[in-house]
C-alpha positions in Angstrom: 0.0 0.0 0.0 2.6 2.7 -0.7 1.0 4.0 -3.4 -1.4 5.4 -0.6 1.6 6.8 1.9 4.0 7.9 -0.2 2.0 10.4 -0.6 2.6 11.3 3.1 6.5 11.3 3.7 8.4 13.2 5.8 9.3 16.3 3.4 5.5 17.1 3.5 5.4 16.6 6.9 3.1 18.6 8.8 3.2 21.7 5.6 -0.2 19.8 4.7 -2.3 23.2 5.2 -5.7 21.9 4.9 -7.9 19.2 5.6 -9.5 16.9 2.9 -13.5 16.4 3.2 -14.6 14.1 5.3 -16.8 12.4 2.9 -14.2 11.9 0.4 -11.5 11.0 2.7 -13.9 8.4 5.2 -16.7 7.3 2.6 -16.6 7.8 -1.1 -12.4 6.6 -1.6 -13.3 3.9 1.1 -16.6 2.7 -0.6 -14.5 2.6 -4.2 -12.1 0.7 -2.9 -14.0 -1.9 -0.6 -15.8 -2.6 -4.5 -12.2 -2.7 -6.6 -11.1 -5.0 -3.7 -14.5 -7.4 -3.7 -14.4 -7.8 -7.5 -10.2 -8.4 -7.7 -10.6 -10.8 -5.0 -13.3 -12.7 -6.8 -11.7 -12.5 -10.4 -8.5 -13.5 -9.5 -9.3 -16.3 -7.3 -11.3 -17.5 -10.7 -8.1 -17.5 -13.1 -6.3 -18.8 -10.0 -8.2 -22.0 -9.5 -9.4 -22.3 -13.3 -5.4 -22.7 -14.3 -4.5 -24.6 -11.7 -7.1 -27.3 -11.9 -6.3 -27.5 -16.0 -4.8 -31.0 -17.0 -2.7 -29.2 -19.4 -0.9 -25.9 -18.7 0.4 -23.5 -21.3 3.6 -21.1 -20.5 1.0 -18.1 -20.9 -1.2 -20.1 -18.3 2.2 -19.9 -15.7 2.7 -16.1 -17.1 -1.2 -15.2 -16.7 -1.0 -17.2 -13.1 1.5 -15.1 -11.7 -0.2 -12.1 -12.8 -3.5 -13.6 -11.1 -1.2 -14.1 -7.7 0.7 -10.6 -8.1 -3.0 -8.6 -8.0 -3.9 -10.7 -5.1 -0.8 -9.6 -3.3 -1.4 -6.3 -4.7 -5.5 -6.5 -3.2 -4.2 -8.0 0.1 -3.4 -4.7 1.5 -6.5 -2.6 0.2 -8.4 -3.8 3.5 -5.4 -1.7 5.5 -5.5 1.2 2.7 -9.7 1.6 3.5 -9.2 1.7 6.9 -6.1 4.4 7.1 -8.3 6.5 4.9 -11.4 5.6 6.5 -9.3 7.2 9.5 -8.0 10.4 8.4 -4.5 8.9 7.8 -4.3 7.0 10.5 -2.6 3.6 10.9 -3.1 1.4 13.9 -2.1 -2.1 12.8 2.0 -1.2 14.2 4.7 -0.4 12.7 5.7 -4.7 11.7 2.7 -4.7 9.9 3.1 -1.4 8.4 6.6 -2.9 7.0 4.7 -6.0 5.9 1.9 -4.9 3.6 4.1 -1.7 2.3 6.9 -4.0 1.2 4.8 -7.0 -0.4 2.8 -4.0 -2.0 5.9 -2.7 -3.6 7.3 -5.9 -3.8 3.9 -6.7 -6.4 4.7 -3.7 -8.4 7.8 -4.9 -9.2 6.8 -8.5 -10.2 3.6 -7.3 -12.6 5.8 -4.7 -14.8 8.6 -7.8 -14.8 6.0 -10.4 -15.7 4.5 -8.5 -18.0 7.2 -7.6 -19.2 8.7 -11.4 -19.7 5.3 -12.6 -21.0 5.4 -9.5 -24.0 8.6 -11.0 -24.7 7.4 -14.6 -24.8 4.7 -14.2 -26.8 6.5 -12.2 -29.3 9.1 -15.3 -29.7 6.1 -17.1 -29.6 4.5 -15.5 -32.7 7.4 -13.8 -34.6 9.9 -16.2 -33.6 8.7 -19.7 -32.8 12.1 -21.4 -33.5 14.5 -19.8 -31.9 15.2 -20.1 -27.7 12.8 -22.6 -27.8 14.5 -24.5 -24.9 13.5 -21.6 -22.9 9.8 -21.9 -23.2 8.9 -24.9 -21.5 6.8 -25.4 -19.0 9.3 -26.2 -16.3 12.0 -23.4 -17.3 8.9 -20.6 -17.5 8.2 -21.6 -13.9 12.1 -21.0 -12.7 11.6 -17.6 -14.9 8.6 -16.3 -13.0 10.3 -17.7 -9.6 13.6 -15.7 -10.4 11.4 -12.8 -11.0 9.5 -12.7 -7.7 12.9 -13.1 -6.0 14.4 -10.1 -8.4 11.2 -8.2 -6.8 11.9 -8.9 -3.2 15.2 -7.5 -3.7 14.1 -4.2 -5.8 11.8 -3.8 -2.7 15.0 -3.5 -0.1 14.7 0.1 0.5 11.1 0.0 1.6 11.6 -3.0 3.8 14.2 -0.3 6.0 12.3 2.7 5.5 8.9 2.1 5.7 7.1 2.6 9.3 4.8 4.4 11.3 5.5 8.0 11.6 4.1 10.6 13.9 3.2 14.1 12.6 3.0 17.5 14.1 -1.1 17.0 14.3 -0.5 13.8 16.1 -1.5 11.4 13.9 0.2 8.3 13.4 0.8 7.0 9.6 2.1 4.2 8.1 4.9 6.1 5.6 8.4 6.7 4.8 11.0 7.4 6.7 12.4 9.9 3.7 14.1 13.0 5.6 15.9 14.4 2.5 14.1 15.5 -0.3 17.2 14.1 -2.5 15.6 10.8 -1.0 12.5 11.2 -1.8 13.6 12.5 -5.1 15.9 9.3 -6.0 13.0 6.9 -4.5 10.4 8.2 -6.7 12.5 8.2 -9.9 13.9 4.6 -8.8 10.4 3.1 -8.4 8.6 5.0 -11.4 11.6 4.0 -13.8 11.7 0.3 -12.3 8.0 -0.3 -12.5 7.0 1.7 -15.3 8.9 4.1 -17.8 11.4 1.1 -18.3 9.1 -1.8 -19.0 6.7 0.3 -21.0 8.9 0.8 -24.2 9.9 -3.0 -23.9 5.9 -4.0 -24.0 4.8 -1.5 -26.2 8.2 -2.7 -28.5 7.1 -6.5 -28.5 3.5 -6.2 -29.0 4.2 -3.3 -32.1 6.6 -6.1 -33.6 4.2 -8.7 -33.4 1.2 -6.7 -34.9 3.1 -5.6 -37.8 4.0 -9.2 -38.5 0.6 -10.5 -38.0 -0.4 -8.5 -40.8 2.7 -8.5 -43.0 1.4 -12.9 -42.9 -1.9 -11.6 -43.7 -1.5 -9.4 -46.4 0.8 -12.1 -47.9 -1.6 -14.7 -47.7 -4.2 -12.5 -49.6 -2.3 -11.5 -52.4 -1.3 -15.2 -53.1 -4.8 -16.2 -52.1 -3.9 -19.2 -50.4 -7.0 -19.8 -48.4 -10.1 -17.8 -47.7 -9.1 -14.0 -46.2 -11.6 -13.5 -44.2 -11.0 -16.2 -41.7 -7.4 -14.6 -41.0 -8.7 -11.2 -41.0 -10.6 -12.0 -38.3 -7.9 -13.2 -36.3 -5.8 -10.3 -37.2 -8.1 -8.2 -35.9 -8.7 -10.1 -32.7 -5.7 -9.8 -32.0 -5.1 -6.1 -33.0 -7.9 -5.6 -30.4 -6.8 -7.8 -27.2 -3.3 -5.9 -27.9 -4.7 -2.5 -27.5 -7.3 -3.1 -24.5 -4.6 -5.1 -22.4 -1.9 -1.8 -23.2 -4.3 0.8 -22.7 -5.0 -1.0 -19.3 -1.5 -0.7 -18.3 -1.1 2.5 -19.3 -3.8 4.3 -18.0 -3.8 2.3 -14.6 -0.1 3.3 -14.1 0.6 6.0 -16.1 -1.4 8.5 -13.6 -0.1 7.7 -10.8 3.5 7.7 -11.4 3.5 11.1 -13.3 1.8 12.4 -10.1 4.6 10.9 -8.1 7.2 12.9 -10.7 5.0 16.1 -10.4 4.8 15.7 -6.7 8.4 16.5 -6.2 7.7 20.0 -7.9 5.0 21.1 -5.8 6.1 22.4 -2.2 2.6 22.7 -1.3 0.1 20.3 -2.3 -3.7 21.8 -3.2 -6.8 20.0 -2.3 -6.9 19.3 -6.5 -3.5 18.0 -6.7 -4.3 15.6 -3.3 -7.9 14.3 -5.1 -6.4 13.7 -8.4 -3.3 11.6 -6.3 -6.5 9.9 -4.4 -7.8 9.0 -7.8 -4.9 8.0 -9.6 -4.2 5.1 -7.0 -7.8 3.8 -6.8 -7.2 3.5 -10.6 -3.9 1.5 -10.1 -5.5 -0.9 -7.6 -8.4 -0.9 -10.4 -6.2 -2.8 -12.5 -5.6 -5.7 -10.6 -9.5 -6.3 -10.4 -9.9 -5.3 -14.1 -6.8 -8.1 -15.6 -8.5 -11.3 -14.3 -12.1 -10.3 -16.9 -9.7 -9.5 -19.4 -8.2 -12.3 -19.8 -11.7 -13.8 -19.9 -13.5 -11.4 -22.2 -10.5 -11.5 -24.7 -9.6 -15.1 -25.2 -12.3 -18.0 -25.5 -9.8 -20.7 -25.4 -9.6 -19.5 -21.6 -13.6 -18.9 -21.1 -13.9 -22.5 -22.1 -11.8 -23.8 -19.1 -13.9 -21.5 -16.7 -16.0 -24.4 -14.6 -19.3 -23.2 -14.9 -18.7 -23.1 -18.5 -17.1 -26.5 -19.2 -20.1 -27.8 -16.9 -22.6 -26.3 -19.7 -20.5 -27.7 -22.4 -20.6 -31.1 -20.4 -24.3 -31.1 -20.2 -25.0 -30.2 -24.0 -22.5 -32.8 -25.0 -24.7 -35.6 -23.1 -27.8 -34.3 -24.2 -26.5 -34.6 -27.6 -25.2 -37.8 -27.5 -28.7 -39.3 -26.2 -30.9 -38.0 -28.0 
């Protein structure tokens, strides 16, 4: 949950002139969270329990998997998030716990951009280049991937394990922050995490999936012109793809992007208005948003999954046996 307290470190310290609504701090950020958590927990456990129970696993099913776990990790602390700002800012869990949940928090943003990140990669070997490090997607050497890159994320997450805790202010309430004195902290913990998590993963993603389109229809204009089969039944896939490529990067991008150019523009402003402190409010609710939102992607925009949901393969089960008696 540091995307709620950085917000709160030390160089602001008690300079936070005014005092945000009640009703927006205690009810209506609460309430939108309490419902992004609900429907994250419920979607996630879905793709969570729907992979695992499949007889045969894909490396995109270990890729989407880890995804499904890292927004779980990610939803874990919104319970804590409600109730600081159900509070005013308050924390009153300790200062262990306040460690915990900001560290695995940060410790998730880490392994989503990374596993995304891999999986953008993976698919465009996948597509563009299905022969080449082949030995490198199996099922067994994806899993050792995705476990080096959770342990790659505990270790980008070092600094807040030592300087996340609770902090008194002037006004005397107690918040689960940072510990950043110096603004030169701040400043070189904000670019770290916004480079880390974001700005450098971005251009990779955006890189692999741009490669892959343009050879998707670079195959399909080929096989039109030499009319080797029927156009129409690649064109569709062309653009089914074109679409799931653009809904799952304009998800990514604006979930994150918000929120981490508030964190740059926060280190310009020496005193935060009520505008700038709604639009922050906003910007994380939308970046927790996106760990409820992945889970009916996934769904929506591939049917080879939506057939291994159970309730679905139960229909499919039943129309089969009426079919074959009657």
């Amino acid at each position: 949950m540091n995307t709620s307290t950085e917000l709160f470190n030390k160089s602001w310290d008690n300079d936070f002139a005014y005092q945000t609504p009640s009703i927006v701090d205690t009810v209506i950020l609460p309430s939108l969270i309490g419902i992004i958590c609900f429907t994250g927990l419920v979607g996630n456990i879905l793709i969570v329990f729907t992979i695992i129970r499949s007889k045969r696993k894909t490396v995109p099913d270990i890729y989407i998997c880890n995804l499904a776990v890292a927004d779980l990790v990610h939803i874990i602390g919104m319970p804590f998030l409600i109730h600081q700002w159900a509070r005013g800012g308050e924390w009153v869990f300790g200062s262990p716990l306040c460690t915990i949940i900001t560290s695995l928090d940060t410790c998730n943003q880490f392994a989503c951009s990374a596993i995304m990140t891999v999986m953008s990669v993976d698919r465009y070997l996948a597509l563009v280049q299905p022969f080449r490090l082949t030995s490198w997607r199996t099922r067994y050497k994806t899993i050792r991937i995705n476990l080096g890159l959770w342990a790659a994320s505990f270790l980008l997450a070092l600094p807040v394990w030592i300087y996340s805790k609770v902090i008194k202010f002037k006004d005397g309430i107690e918040s689960c922050a940072f510990d950043l004195t110096s603004p030169d902290d701040v400043l070189w913990y904000t670019l770290y995490l916004t480079i880390t998590t974001f700005f450098l993963p971005l251009p990779l993603i955006l890189l692999c999936y741009i490669l892959i389109l343009c050879y998707t229809w670079e195959m399909y204009q080929q096989n039109k012109d030499a009319r080797c089969y029927n156009p129409s039944l690649p064109r569709q896939r062309v653009m089914k793809l074109t679409k799931m490529v653009l809904v799952l990067v304009a998800v990514f991008v604006l979930s994150a992007a918000p929120y981490h150019v508030l964190q740059l523009v926060n280190l310009q402003v020496p005193q935060p208005t009520l505008a700038f402190y709604v639009s922050y409010c906003l910007s994380v609710c939308l970046s927790y948003a996106s760990s409820s939102a992945n889970p009916f992607l996934y769904i929506l925009l591939s049917g080879n999954f939506r057939k291994r949901l159970p309730q679905v393969q139960r229909v499919s089960e039943r129309k089969s046996t009426i079919w074959k008696t009657s």
